[in-house]
LUMTORMAR-182559 format. One record per residue (C-alpha): residue in three letters; x, y, z. Coordinates in pm, whole numbers, plus 50000, padded with zeros to 5 digits. Example, Ala and Ser with C-alpha at 12.3 -4.5 7.8 and 13.67 -1.06 7.14 Angstrom:
REM LUMTORMAR-182559
ALA512304955050780
SER513674989450714
END
This chain:
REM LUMTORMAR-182559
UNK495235009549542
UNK498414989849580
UNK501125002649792
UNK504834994249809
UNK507195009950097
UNK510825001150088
UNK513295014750307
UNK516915007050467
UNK518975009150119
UNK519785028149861
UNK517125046249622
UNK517885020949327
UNK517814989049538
UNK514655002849710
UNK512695011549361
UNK514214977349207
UNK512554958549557
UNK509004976749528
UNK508214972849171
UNK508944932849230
UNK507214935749515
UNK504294952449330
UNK504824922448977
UNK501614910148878
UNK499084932849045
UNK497114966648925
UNK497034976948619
UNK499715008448578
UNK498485020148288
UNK495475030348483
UNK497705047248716
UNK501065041748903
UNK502725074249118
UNK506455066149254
UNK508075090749554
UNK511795088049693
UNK511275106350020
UNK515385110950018
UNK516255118950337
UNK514285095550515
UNK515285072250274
UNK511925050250144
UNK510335048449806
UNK507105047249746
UNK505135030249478
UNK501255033849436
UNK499715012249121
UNK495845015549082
UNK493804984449094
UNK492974961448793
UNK489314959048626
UNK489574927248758
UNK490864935449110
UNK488574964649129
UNK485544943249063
UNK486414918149389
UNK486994952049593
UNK484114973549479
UNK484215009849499
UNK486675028749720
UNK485865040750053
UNK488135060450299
UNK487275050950647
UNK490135072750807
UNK487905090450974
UNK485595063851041
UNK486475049051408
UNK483905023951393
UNK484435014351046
UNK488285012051068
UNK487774991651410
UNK485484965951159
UNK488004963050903
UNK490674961751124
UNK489554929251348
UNK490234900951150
UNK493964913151118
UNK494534930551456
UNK496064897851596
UNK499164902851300
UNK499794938951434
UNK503154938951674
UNK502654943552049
UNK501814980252184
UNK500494993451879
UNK498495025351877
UNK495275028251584
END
């Protein structure tokens, strides 16, 4: 799944940033949800994967409640995440 947040403008400008954001990847016609959260101002864009894509990936897994799992997947990016953050 691809995921686009935008926040800090107008709905428009938001939806106009994440779909360019978003050019090039997934495959909407497989699937593609949009959500303006309104008062807390982001828009959200969520395009399934490509055939293509999905094949590099492999099947889906949700680790959320995986500690050990997420703590993998999460160690060869930790050292991006900003100072003090919490997993």
């Amino acid at each position: 799944m691809w995921h686009a947040s935008v926040a800090k403008t107008d709905r428009d400008t938001c939806r106009a940033i994440a779909f360019r954001v978003l050019a090039g990847v997934g495959d909407a016609a497989a699937g593609q949800w949009e959500e303006w959260t309104g008062s807390r101002g982001a828009y959200h864009l969520k395009r399934r994967l490509s055939a293509d894509e999905a094949a590099l990936t492999g099947p889906p897994v949700d680790i959320r409640q995986d500690r050990e799992e997420m703590a993998r997947r999460m160690a060869p990016v930790r050292h991006m995440l900003p100072p003090g953050f919490k997993e």
